[in-house]
C-alpha positions in Angstrom: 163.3 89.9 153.6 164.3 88.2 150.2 161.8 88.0 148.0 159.5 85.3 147.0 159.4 83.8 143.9 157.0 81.5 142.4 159.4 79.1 140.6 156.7 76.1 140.1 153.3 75.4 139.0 151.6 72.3 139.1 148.1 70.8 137.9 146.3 67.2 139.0 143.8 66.8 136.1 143.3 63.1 138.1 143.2 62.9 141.8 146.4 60.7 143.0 147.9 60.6 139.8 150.9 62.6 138.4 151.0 66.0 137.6 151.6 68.4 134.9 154.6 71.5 135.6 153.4 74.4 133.7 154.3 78.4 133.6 150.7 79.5 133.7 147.9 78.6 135.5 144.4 80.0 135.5 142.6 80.4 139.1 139.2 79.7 140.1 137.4 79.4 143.0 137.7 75.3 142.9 141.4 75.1 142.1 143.4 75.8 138.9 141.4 75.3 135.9 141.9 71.3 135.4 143.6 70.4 138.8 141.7 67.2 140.5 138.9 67.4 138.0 138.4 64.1 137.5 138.5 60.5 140.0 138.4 57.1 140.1 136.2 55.7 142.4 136.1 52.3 143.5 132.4 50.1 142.6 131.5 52.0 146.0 131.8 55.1 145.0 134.8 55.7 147.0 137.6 57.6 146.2 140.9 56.4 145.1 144.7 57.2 145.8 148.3 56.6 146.0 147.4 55.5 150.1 146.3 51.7 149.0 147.6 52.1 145.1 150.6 53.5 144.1 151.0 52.4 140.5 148.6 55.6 140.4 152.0 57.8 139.9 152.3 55.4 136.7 149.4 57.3 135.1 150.8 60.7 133.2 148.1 63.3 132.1 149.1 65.3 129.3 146.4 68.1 127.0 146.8 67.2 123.2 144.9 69.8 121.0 142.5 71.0 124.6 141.8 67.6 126.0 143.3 65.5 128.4 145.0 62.2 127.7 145.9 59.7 130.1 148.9 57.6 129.4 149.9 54.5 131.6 153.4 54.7 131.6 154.1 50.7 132.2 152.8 49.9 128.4 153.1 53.1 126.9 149.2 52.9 126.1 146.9 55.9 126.2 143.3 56.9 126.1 141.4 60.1 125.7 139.3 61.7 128.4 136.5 64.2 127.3 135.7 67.2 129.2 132.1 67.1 128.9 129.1 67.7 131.8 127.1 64.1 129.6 127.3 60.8 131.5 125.5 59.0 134.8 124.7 60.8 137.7 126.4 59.1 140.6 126.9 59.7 144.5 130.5 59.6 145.4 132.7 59.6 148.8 135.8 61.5 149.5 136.3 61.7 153.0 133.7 63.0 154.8 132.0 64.6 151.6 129.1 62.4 150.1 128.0 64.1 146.6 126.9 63.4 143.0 128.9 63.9 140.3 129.2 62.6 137.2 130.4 59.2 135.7 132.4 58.8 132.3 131.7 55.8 129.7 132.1 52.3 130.2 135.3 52.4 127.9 137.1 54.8 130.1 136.3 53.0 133.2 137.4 49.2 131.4 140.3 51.2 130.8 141.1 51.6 134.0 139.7 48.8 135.6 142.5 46.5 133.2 145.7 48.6 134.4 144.6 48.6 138.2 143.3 45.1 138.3 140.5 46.8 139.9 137.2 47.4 139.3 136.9 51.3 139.4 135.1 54.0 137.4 136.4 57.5 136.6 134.1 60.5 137.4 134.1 64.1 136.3 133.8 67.5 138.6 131.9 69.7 135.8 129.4 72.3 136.1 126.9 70.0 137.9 129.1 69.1 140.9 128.3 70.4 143.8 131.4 69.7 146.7 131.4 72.2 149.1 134.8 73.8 150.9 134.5 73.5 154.9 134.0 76.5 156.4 136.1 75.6 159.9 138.9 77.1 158.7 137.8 79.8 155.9 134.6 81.4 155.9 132.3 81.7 152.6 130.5 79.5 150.4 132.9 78.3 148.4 133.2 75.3 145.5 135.7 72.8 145.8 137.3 70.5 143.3 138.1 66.5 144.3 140.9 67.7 146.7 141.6 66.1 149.8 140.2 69.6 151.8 141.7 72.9 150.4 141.6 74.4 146.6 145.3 75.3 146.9 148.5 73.9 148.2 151.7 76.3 148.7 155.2 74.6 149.3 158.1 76.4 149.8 161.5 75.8 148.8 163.4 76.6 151.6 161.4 74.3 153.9 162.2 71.1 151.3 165.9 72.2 151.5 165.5 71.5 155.5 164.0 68.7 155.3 166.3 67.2 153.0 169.2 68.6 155.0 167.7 65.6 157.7 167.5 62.9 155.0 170.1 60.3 153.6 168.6 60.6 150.3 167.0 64.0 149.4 163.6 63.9 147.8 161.8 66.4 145.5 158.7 68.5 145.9 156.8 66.5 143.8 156.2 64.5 147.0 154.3 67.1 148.3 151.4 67.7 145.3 152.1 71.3 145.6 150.0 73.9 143.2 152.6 76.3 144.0 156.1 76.4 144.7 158.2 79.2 145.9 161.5 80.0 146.4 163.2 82.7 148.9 162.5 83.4 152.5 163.3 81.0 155.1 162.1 77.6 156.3 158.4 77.1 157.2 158.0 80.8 156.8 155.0 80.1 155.0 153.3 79.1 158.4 152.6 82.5 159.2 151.6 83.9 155.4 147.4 85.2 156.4 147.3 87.2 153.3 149.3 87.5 149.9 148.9 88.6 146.5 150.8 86.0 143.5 150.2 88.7 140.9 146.8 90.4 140.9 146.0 87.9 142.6 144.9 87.4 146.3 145.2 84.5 148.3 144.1 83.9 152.1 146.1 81.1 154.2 143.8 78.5 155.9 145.7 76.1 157.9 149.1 74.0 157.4 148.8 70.7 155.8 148.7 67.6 157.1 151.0 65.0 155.4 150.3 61.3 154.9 152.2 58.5 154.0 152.1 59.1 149.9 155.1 61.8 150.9 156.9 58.8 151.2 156.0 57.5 147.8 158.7 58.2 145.1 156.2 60.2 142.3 158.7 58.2 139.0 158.3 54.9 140.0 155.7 54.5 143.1 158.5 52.6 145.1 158.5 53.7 148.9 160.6 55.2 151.6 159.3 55.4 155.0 162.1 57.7 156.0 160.4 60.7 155.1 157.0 61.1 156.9 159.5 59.6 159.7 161.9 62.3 159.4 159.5 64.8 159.3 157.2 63.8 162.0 160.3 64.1 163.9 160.2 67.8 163.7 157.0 69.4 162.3 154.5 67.8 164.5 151.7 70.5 165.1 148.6 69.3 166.7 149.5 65.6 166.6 150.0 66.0 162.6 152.8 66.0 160.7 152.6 69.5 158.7 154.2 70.6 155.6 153.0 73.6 152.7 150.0 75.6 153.5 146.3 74.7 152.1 145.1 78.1 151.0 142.0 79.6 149.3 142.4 82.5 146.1 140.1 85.4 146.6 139.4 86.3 143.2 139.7 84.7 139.2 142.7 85.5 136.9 146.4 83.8 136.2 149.7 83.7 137.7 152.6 83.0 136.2 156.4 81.5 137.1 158.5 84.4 138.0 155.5 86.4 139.6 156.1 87.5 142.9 154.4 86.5 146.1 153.7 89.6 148.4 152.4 89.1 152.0 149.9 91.6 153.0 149.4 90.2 156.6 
């Protein structure tokens, strides 16, 4: 068996919007430390995403001196996002979860409102969220950040490369969201990973991911290509879904780093 490599990290500080590649990443229970932290929620206190607005992917998070700035990419105009547990307590939807969570300043949310021609409000998973992990798939009480289902999301390299082996036009795995990318093995390997150590740290596989049609949104410029759910559907259908990387859950804190190696253990 070659040996798997983790060759990408990624972090979400905002749900649906882009992503930040780093070489270390601290894990908790909820996700990476900053990954899907914070939402914008529509004046119903439901969730917002690429789905129904894909200028999202023109928003680019960034940490200046420890705290996140947002930077809408079409005007080149930013605003800074504090990391604090203050603000209005608020009930939220995402999915099937209904919680209260905590809304940011009416600055922020004017912010956004203006560059979405929507009327939206950005909220904050801190200390006094409560959004619980289901337990059909992995057992525990367990915290969960504002991702769709599943702390973690494992793509592997050599599964992309098939795909793209199907496609007129290959795509990156920023299409996926990934947390972490690997490299070595073979196709779809990761299907079959139960247990495995990135480091000192262990991970436990809960189920393969279901895609949706933001795989087929271009993560630069938010223009879309129905070509690629298509092509996939064509030949990862499992249980009427179209499936690629794995959602998995990390069994203890620490860090993992690029280069680190993934060992299966079952």
């Amino acid at each position: 068996m070659n040996d798997i490599t983790v060759t990408q990290l990624w972090i979400y500080p905002v749900k649906s919007m882009r992503g930040i590649s780093v070489k270390n990443a601290l894990v908790e229970e909820k996700g990476f430390v900053h990954d899907r932290r914070w939402m914008l929620v529509d004046r119903q206190g439901k969730f917002i995403t690429q789905r129904k607005y894909p200028v999202l992917t023109q928003f680019q998070p960034d940490f200046v001196d420890g705290q996140l700035q947002i930077t809408f990419l079409r005007d080149k105009s930013s605003i800074a996002i504090p990391d604090s547990e203050e603000g209005e307590t608020v009930s939220v939807e995402l999915w099937d979860d209904t919680f209260t969570t905590t809304k940011l300043d009416s600055e922020i949310n004017a912010w956004f409102s203006e560059k979405l021609d929507l009327e939206c409000f950005l909220v904050h998973n801190n200390q006094s969220t409560h959004r619980k992990l289901s337990e059909k798939y992995v057992a525990g009480d367990r915290d969960l950040s504002f991702a769709d289902g599943y702390p973690y999301l494992l793509a592997n390299e050599a599964s992309l490369k098939e795909l793209n082996s199907k496609l007129n036009k290959p795509v990156n795995i920023d299409r996926f969201r990934p947390n972490i990318v690997v490299s070595g093995n073979y196709p779809f390997a990761e299907d079959r990973w139960q247990k495995f150590t990135i480091g000192e740290i262990p991970f436990l596989f809960a189920k393969p991911c279901p895609r949706c049609v933001v795989i087929d949104i271009d993560q630069s410029t938010g223009a879309s290509d129905p070509e690629i759910l298509k092509t996939l559907a064509s030949f990862r259908m499992m249980e009427n879904k179209v499936m690629f990387g794995i959602n998995i859950v990390a069994l203890k804190k620490g860090g993992i780093s690029l280069g680190e190696k993934l060992k299966l253990n079952g």
